[in-house]
Residue frames as a rotation matrix with the C-alpha (Angstrom) as fourth column:
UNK 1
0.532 -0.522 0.666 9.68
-0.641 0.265 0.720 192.31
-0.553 -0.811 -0.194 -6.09
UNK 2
-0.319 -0.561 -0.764 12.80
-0.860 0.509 -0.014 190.59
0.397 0.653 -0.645 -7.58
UNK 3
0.834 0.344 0.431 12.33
-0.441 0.885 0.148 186.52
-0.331 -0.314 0.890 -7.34
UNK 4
0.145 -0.989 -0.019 15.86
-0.649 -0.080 -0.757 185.56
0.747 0.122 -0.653 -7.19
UNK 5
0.863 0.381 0.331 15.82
-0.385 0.074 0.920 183.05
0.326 -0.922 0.211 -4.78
UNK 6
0.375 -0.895 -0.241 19.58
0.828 0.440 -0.347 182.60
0.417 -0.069 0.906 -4.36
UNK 7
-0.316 -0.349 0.882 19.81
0.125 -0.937 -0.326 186.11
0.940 0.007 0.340 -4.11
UNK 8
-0.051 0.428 0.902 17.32
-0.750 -0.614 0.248 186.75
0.660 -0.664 0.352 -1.36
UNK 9
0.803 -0.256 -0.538 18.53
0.534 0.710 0.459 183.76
0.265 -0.656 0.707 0.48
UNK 10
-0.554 -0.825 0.110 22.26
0.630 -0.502 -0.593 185.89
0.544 -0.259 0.798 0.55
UNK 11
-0.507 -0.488 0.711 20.41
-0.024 -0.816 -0.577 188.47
0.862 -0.310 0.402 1.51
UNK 12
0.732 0.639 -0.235 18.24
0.026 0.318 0.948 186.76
0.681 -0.700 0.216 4.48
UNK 13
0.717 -0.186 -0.671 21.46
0.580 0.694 0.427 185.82
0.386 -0.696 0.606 5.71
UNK 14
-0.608 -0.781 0.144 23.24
0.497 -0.516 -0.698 188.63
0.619 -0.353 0.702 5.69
UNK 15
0.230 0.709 0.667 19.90
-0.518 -0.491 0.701 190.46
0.824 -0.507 0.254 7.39
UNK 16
0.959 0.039 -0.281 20.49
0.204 0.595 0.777 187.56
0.198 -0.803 0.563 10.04
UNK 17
-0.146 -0.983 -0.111 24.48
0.979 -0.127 -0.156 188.28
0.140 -0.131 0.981 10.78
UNK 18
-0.558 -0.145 0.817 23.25
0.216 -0.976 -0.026 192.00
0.801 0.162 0.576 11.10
UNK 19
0.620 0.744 0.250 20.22
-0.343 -0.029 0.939 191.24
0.706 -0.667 0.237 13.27
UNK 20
0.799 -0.313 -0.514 22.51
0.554 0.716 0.424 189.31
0.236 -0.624 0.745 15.50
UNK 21
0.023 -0.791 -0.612 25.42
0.992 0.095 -0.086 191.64
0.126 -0.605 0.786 15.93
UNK 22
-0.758 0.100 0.645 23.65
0.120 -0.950 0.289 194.66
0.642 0.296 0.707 15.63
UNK 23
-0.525 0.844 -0.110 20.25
0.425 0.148 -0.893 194.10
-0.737 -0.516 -0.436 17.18
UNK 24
0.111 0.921 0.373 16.88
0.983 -0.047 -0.178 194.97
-0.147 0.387 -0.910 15.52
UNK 25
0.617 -0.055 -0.785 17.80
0.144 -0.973 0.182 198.85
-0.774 -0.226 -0.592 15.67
UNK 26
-0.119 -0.599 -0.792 21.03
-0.761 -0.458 0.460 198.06
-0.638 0.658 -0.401 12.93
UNK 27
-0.657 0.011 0.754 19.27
0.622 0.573 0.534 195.78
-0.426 0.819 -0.383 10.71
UNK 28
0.136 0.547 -0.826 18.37
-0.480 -0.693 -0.538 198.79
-0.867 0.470 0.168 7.86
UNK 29
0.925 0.129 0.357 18.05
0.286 0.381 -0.879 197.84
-0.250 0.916 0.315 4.27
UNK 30
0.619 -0.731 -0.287 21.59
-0.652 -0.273 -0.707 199.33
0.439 0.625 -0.646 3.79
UNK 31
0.005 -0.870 0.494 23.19
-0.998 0.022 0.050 197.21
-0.055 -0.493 -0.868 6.08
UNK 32
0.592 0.367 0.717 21.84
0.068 0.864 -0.499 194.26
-0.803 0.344 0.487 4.45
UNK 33
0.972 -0.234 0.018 23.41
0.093 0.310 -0.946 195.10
0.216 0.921 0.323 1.38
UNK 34
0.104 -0.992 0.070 26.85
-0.947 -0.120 -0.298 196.19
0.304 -0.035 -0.952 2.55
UNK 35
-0.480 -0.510 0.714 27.02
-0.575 0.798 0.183 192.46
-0.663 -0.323 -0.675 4.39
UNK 36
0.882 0.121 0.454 25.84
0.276 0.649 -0.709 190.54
-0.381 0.751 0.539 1.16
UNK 37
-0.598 -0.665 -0.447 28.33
-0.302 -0.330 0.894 193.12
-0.742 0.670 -0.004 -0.89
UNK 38
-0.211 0.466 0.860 25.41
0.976 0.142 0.162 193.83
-0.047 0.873 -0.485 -3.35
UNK 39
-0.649 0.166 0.743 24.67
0.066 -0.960 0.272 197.52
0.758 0.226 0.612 -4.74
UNK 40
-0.777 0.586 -0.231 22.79
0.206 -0.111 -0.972 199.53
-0.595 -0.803 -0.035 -2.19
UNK 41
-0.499 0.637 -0.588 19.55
-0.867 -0.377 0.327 199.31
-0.013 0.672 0.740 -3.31
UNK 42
-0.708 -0.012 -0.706 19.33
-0.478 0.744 0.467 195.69
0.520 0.668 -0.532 -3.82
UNK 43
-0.660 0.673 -0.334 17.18
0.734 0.485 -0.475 194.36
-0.157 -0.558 -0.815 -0.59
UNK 44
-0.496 0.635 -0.592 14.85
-0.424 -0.772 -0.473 197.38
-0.758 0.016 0.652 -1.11
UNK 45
-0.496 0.226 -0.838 14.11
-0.763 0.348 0.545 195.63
0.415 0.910 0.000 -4.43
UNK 46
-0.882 -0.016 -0.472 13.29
0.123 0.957 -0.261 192.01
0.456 -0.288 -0.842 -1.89
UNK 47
-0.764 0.311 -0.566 11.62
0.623 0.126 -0.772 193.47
-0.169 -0.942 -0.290 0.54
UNK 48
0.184 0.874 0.450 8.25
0.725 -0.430 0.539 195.42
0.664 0.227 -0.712 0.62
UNK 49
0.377 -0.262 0.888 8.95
-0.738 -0.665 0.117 196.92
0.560 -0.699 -0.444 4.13
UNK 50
-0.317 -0.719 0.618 10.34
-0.841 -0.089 -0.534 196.20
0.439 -0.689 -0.577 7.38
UNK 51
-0.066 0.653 0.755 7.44
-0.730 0.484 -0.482 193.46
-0.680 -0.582 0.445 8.29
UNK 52
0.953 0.019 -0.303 7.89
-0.212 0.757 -0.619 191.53
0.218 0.653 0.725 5.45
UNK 53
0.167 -0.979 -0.114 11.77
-0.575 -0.002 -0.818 191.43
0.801 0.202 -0.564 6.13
UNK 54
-0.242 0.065 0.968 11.08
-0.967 -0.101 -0.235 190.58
0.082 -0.993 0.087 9.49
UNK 55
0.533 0.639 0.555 8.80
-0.645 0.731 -0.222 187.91
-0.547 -0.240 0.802 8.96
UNK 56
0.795 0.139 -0.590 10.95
-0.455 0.780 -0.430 186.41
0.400 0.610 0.684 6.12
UNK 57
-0.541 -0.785 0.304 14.37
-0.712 0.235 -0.662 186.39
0.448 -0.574 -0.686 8.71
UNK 58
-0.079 0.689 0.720 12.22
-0.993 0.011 -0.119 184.74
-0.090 -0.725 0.683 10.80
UNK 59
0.931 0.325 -0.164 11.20
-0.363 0.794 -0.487 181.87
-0.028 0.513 0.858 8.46
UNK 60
0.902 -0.266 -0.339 14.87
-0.087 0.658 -0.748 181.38
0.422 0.705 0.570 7.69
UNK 61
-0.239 -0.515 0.823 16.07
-0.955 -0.026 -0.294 181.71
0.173 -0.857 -0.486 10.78
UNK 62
0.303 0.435 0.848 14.24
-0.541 0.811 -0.222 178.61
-0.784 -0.392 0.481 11.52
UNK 63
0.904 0.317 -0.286 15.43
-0.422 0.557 -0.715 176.84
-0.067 0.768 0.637 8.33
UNK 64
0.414 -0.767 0.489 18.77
-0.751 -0.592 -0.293 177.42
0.515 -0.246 -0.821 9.52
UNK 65
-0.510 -0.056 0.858 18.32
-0.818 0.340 -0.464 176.02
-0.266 -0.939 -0.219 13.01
UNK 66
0.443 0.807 0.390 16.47
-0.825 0.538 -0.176 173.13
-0.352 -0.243 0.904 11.83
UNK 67
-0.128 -0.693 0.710 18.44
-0.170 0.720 0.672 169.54
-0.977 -0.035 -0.210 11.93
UNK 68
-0.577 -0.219 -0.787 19.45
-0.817 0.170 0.551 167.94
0.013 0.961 -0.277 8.86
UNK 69
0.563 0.826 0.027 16.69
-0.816 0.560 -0.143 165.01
-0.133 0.058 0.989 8.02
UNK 70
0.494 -0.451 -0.743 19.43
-0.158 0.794 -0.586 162.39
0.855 0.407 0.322 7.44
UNK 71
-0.825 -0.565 0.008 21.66
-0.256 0.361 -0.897 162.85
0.504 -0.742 -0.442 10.35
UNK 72
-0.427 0.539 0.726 18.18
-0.884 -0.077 -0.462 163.05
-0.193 -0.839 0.509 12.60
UNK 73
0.893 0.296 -0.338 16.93
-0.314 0.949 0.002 159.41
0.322 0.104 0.941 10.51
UNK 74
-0.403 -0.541 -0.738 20.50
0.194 0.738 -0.646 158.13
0.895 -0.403 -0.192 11.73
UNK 75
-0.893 -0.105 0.438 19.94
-0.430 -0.094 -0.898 159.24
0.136 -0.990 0.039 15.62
UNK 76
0.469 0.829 0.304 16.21
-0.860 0.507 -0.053 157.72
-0.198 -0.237 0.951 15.43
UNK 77
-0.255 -0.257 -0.932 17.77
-0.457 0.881 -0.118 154.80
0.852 0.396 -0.342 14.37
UNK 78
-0.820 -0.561 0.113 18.19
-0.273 0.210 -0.939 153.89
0.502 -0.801 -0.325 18.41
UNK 79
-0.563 0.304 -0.768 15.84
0.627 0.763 -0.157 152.58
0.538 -0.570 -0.621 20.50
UNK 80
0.430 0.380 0.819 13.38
-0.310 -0.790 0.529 155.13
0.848 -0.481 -0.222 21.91
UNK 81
0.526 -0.116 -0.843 15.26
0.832 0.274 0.482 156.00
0.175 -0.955 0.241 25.69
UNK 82
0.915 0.082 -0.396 16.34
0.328 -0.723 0.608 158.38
-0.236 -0.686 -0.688 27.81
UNK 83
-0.377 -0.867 0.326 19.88
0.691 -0.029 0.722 158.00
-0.617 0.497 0.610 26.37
UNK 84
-0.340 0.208 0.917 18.25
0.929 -0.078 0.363 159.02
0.147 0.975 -0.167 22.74
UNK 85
0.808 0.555 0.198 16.24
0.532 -0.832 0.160 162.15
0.253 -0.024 -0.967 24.19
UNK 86
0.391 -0.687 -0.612 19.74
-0.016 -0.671 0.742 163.52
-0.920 -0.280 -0.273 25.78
UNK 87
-0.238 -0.702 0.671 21.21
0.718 0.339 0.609 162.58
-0.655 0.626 0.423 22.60
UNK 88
0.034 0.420 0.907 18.61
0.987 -0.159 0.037 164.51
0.160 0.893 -0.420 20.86
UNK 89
0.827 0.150 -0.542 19.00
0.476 -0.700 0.532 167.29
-0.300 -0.698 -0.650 23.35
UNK 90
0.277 -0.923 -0.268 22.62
0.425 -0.133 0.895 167.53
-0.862 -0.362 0.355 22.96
UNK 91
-0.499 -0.249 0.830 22.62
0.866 -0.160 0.473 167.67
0.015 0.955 0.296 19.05
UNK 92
0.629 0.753 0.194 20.16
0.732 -0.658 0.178 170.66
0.262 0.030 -0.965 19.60
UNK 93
0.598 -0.687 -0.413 22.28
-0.009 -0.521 0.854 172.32
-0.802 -0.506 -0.317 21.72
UNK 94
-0.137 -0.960 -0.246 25.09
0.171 -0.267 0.948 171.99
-0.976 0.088 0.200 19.32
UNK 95
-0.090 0.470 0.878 23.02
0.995 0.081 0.059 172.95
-0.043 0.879 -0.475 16.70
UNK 96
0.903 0.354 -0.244 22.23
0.421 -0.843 0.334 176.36
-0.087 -0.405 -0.910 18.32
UNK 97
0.260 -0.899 -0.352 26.20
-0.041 -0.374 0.926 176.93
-0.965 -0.226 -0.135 19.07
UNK 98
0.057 0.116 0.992 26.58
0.829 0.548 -0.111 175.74
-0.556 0.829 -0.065 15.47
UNK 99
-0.361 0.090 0.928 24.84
0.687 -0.647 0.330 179.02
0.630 0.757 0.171 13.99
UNK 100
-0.537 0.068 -0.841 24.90
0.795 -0.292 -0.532 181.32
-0.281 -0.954 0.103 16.74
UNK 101
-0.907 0.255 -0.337 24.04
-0.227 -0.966 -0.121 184.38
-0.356 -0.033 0.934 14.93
UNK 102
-0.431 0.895 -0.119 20.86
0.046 0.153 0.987 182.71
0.901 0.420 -0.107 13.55
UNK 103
0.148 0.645 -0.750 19.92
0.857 0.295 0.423 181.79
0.494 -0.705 -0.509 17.08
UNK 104
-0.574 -0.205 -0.793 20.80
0.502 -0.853 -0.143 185.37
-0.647 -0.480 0.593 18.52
UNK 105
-0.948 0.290 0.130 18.92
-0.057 -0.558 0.828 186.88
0.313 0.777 0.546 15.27
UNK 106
-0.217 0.904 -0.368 15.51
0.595 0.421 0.684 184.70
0.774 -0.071 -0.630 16.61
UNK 107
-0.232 0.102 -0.967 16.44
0.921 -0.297 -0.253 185.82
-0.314 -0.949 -0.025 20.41
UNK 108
-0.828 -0.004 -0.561 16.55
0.169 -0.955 -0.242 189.58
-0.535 -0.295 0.791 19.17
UNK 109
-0.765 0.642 0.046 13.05
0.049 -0.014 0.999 189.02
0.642 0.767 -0.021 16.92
UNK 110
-0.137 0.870 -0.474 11.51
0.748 0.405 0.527 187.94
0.650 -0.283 -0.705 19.56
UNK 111
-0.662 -0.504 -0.554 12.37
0.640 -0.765 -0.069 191.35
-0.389 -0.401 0.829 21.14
UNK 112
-0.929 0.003 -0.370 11.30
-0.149 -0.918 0.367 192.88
-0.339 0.396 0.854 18.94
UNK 113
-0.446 0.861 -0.246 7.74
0.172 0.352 0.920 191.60
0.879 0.367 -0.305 18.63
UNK 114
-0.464 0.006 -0.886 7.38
0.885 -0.028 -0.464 192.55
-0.028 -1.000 0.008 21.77
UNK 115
-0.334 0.201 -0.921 6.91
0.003 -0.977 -0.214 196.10
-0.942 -0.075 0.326 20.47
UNK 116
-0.666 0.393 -0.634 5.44
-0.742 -0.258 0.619 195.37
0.079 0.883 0.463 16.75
UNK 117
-0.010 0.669 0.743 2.00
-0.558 0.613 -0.560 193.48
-0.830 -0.420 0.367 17.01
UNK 118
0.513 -0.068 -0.856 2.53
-0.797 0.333 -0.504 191.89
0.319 0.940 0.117 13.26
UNK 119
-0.197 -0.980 0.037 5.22
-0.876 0.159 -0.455 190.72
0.440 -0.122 -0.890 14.43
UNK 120
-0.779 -0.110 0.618 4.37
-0.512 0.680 -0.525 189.25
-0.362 -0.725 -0.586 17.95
UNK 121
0.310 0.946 -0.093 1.13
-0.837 0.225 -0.499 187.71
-0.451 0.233 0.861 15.83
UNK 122
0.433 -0.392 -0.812 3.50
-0.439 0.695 -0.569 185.71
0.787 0.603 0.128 13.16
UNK 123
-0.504 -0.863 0.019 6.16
-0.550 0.304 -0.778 185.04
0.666 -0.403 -0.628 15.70
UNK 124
-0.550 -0.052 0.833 3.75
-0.707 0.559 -0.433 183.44
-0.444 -0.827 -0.344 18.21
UNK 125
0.897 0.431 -0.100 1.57
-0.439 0.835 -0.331 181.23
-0.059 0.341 0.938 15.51
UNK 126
0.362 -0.731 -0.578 5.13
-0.771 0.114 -0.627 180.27
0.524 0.673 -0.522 14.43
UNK 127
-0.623 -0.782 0.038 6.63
-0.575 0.423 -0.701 178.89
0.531 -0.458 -0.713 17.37
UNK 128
0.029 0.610 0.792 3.60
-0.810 0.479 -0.338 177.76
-0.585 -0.632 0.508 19.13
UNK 129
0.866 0.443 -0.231 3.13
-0.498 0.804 -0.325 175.62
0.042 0.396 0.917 15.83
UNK 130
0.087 -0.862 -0.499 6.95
-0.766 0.262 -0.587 174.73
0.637 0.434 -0.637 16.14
UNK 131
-0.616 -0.228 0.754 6.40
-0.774 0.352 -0.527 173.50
-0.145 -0.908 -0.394 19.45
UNK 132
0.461 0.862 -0.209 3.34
-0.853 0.366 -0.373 171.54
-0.246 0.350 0.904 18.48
UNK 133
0.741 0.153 -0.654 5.34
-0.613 0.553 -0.565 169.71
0.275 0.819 0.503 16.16
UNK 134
-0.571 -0.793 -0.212 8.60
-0.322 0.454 -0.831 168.76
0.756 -0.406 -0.514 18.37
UNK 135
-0.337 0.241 0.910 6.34
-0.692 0.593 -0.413 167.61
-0.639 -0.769 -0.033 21.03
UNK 136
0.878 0.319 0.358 4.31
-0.065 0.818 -0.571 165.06
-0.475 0.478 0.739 18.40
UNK 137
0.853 0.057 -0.519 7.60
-0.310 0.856 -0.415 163.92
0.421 0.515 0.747 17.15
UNK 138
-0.357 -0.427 0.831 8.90
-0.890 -0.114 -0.441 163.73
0.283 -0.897 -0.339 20.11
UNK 139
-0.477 0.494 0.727 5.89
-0.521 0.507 -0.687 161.27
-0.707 -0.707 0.016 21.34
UNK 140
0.760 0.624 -0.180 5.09
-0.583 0.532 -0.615 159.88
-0.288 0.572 0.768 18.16
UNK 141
0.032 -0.955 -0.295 8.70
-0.904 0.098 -0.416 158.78
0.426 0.280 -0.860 18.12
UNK 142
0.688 0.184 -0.702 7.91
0.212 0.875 0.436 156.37
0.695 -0.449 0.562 20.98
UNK 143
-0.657 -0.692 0.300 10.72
-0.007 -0.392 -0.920 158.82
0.754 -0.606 0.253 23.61
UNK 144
-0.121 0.517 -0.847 9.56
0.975 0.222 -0.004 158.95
0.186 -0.827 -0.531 27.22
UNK 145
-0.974 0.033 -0.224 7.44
0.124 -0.747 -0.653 161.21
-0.189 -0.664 0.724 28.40
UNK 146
0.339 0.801 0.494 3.68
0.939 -0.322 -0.121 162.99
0.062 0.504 -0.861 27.83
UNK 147
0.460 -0.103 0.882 3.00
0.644 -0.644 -0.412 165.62
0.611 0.758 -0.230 26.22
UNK 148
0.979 0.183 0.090 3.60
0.094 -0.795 0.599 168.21
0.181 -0.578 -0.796 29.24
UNK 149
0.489 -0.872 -0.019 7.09
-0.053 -0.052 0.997 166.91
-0.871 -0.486 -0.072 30.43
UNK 150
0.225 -0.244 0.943 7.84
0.974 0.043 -0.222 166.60
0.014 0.969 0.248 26.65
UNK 151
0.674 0.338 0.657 6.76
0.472 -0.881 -0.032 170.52
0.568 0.331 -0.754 26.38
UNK 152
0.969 0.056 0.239 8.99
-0.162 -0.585 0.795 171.44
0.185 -0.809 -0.558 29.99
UNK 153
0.641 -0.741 0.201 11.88
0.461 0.581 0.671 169.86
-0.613 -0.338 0.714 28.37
UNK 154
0.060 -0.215 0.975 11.94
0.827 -0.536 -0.169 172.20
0.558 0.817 0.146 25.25
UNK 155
0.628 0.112 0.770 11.60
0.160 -0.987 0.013 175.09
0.762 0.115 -0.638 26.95
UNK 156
0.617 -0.786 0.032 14.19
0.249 0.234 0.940 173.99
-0.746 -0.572 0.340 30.14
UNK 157
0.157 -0.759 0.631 16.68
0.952 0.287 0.108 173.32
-0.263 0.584 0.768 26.76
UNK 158
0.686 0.382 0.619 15.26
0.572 -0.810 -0.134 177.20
0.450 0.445 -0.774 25.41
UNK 159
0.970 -0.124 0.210 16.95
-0.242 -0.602 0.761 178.52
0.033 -0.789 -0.613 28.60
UNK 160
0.147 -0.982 0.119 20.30
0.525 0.180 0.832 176.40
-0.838 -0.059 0.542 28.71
UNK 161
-0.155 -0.452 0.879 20.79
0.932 -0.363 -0.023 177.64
0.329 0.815 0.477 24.85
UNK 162
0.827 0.527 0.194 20.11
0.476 -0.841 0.256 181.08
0.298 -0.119 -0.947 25.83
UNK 163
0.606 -0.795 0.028 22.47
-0.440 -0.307 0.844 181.65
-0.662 -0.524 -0.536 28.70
UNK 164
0.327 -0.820 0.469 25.08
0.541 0.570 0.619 179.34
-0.775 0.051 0.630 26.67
UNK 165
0.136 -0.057 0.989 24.69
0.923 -0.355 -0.148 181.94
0.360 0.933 0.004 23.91
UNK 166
0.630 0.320 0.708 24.53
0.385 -0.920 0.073 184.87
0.674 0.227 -0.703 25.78
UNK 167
0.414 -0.412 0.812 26.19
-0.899 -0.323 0.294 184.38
0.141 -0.852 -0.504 29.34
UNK 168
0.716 0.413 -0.562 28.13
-0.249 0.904 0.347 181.44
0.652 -0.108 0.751 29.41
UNK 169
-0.674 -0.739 -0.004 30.15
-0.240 0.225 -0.944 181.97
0.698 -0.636 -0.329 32.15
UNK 170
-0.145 0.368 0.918 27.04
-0.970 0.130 -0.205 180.90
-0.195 -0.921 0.338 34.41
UNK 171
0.907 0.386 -0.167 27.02
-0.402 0.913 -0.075 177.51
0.124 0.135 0.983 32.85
UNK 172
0.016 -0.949 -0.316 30.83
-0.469 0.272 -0.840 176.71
0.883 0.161 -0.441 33.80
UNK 173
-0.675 -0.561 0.479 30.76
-0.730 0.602 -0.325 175.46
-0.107 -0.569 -0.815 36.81
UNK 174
0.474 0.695 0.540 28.51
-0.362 0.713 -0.601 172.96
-0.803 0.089 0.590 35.07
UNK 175
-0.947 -0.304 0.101 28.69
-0.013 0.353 0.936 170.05
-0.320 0.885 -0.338 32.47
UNK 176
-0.417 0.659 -0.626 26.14
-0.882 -0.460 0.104 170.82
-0.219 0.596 0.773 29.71
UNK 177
-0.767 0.065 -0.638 26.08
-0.122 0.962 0.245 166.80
0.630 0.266 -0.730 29.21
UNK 178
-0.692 0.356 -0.628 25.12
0.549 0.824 -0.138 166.27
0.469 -0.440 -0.766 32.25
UNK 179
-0.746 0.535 -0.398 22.52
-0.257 -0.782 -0.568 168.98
-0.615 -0.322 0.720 32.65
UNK 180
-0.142 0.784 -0.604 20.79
-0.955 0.053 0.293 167.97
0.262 0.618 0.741 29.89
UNK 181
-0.689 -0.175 -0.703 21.23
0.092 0.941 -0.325 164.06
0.719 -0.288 -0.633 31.34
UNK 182
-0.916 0.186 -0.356 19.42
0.272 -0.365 -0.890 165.57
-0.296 -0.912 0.284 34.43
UNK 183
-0.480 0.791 -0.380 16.76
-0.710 -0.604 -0.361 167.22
-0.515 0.096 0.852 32.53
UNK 184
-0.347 0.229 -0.909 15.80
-0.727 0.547 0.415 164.51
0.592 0.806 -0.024 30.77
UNK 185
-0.613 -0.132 -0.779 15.53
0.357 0.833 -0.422 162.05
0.705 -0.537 -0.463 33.64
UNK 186
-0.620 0.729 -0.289 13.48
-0.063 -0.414 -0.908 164.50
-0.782 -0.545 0.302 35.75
UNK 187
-0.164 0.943 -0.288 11.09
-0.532 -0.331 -0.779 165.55
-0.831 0.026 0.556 33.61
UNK 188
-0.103 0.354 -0.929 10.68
-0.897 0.371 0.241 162.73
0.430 0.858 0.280 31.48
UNK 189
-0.477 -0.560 0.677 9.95
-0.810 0.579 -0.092 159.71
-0.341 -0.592 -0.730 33.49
């Protein structure tokens, strides 16, 4: 396996931009290379098989989607409060819109673990441990809530980014602000 790791970052992300506008059916090892624009051949060289590709989109899907560690030390800066969780909400959200085809690449993994047990094995230690961690620093932050209404806000937020990615003409006759404003305040109290 080549150990390029500039290389097989290009070609994660083009695997993600393929997974996402293709679905899990047109992400083939050629169509990785044609959206890097590297010889065909070249991810075949990255990748063992299809489960190792899988698993490493995965990973960098999530590296993707994961906030920058400066802007998120400015927004902690604030006062733990309901304000600050919507705040943190929102920036999620516009994290997600941000890098849609990462977050459409995750949505169609998880799909597709659905039907490869490897898959749904990595993909649910993964996220279970993701959750794990956004609820403890969530509540080790000193934000309102316990752990549960902590846990029923992430996955409420799961659902707005969904539809807002997939169908957002059912979120128009809404304001995303003040949905998340709403969710917070319920189910944190």
């Amino acid at each position: 396996m080549r150990q390029n790791p500039a290389r097989r970052t290009a070609l994660l992300d083009a695997a993600i931009d393929v997974l996402a506008r293709e679905g899990s059916r047109g992400l083939t090892l050629r169509a990785i290379d044609k959206e890097a624009g590297v010889p065909t051949g070249t991810a075949s060289n990255y990748f063992a098989n299809r489960d190792e590709l899988l698993t490493q989109v995965m990973r960098r899907t999530r590296e993707r989607l994961t906030p920058d560690p400066e802007a998120l030390a400015e927004t902690m800066k604030q006062a733990p409060s309901h304000e600050l969780a919507a705040e943190l909400m929102r920036q999620l959200l516009t994290r997600m819109r941000n890098d849609r085809a990462g977050n459409l690449a995750m949505l169609e993994l998880r799909l597709e673990a659905t039907r490869r047990a490897d898959l749904h094995t990595e993909l649910s230690g993964f996220l279970a441990e993701e959750n794990r961690q956004v609820v403890d620093y969530h509540l080790t932050a000193g934000l309102p809530g316990d752990r549960t209404g902590v846990a029923l806000l992430y996955f409420a937020m799961f659902g707005l980014i969904v539809d807002d990615l997939t169908v957002p003409a059912i979120l128009e006759p809404y304001s995303t602000d003040d949905l998340i404003e709403q969710m917070v305040n319920r189910l944190l109290p």
